[in-house]
Legacy VTK file of the C-alpha trace (Angstrom):
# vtk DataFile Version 3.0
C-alpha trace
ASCII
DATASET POLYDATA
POINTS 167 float
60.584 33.227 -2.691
56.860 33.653 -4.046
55.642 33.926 -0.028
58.025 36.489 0.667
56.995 38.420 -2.810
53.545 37.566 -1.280
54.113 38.889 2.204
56.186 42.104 0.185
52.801 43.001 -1.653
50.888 42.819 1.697
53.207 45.106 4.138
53.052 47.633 1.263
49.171 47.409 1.157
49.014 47.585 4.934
51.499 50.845 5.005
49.658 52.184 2.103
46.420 51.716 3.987
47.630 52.877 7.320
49.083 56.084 5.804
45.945 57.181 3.972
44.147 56.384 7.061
46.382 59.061 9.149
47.032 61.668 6.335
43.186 61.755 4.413
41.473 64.971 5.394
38.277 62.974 3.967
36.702 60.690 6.425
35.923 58.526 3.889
39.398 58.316 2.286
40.022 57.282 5.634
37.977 54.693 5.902
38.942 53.057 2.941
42.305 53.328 4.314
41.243 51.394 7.058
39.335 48.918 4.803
43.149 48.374 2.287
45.273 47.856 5.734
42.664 45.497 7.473
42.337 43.312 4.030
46.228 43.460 3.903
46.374 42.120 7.398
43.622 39.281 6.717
46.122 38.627 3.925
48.958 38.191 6.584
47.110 35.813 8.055
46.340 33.759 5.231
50.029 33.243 4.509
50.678 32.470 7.609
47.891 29.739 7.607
45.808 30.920 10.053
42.453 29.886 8.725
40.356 31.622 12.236
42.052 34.692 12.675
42.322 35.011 8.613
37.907 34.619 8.470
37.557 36.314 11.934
39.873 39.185 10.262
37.197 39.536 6.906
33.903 39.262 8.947
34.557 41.459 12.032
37.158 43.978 10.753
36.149 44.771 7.456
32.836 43.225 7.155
31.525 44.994 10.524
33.640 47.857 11.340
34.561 49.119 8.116
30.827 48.777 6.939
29.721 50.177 10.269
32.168 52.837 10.265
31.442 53.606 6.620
27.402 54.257 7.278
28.310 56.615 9.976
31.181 58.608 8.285
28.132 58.813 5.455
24.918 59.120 7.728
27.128 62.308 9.772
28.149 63.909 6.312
31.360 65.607 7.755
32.579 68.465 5.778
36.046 69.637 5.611
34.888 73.240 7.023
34.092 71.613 10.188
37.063 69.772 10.878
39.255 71.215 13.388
42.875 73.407 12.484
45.942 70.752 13.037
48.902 72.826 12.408
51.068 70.608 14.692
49.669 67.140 13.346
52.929 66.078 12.163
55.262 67.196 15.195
52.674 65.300 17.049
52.616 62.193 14.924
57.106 62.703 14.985
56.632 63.151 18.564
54.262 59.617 19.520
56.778 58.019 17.315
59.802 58.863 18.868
58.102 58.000 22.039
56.608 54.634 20.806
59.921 53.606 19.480
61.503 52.469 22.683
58.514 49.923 23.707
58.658 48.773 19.928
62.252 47.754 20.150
61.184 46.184 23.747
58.429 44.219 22.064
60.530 43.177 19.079
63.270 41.891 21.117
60.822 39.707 23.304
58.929 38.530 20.813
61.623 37.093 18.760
62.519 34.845 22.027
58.912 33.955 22.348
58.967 30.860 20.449
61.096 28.952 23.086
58.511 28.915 25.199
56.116 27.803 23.170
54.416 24.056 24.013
53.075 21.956 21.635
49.421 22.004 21.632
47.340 18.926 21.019
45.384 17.760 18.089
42.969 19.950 16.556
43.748 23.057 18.606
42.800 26.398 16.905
40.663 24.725 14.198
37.697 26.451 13.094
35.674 23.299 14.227
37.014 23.902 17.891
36.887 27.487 17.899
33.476 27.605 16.469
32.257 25.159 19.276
34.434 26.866 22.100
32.691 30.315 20.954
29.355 29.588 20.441
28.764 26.938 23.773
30.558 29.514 26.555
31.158 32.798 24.807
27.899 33.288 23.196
26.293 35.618 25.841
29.447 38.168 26.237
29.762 38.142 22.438
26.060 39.357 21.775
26.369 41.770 24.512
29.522 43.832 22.996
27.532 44.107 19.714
24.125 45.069 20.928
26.868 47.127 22.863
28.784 48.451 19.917
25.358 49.033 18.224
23.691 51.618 20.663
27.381 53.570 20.345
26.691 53.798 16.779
23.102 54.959 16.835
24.187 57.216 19.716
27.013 58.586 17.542
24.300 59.192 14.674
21.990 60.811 16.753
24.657 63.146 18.380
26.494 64.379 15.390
22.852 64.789 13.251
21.650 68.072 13.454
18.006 69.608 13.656
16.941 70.816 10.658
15.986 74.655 10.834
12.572 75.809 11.148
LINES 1 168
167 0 1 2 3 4 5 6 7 8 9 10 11 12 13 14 15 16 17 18 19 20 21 22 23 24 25 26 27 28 29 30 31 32 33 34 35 36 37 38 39 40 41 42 43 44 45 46 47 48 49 50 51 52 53 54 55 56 57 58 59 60 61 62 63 64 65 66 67 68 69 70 71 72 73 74 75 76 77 78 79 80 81 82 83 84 85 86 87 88 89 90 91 92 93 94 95 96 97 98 99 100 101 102 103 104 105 106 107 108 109 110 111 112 113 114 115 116 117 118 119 120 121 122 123 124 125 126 127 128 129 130 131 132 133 134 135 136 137 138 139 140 141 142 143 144 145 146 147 148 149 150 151 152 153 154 155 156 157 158 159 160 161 162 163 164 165 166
């Protein structure tokens, strides 16, 4: 009873944070959208008892992205006069649902058959000890190159949307 109160709390964060991530006109309502939903869902994994995907959840969504998205959405300084006319946002938004719908019920209907074919894995599997070890003896190399990657798209970004001041 209390996990399912638990896990109640949590899909009402994540909805609340999803919907004021696709409805805020601010950028950084938005983001802090983003920030509620992605805590909600490191939350999910908590209760499921995930320990890795629970941390890797905190550090790379919200501590990186959000944070990272955050300084942009602040270094740009968007302005509500310079956003772009959506009349049709919602007939668009009714529209990719409708059409997202079928593979959703697909995907459901899969994945609650999915656990038949599931093997048992051995002893100490998915720890943080083995995952820490597996990521940081073969995967160290392709990991720093998607954030020195994901860094020179966010200075890139900065330097596109800044403008020159006027003479």
């Amino acid at each position: 009873m209390l996990e399912t109160s638990i896990f109640a709390v949590l899909a009402l964060f994540l909805l609340t944070g999803a919907v004021m991530l696709l409805w805020s006109r601010r950028t950084v309502l938005s983001a802090f959208g983003f920030l509620i939903a992605m805590l909600a869902m490191a939350g999910i994994f908590a209760l499921l008892g995930n320990s890795f995907l629970f941390l890797a959840q905190i550090m790379i969504a919200v501590g990186a992205v959000v944070v990272l998205s955050l300084m942009v959405i602040m270094t740009i300084n968007m302005r509500d006069d310079r956003l772009p006319d959506e009349p049709y946002k919602l007939r668009w938004m009714l529209l990719s649902t409708l059409l997202v719908a079928p593979f959703s019920l697909l995907m459901y209907r899969s994945l609650i058959h999915l656990h038949r074919s599931f093997v048992a894995s051995g002893e100490g599997y998915g720890t943080l000890k083995a995952t820490g070890a597996e990521l940081f003896s073969h995967w160290v190399l392709p990991f720093e190159i998607v954030s020195v990657l994901l860094l020179a798209a966010m200075v890139a970004a900065i330097v596109i949307a800044r403008k020159e001041p006027k003479q």
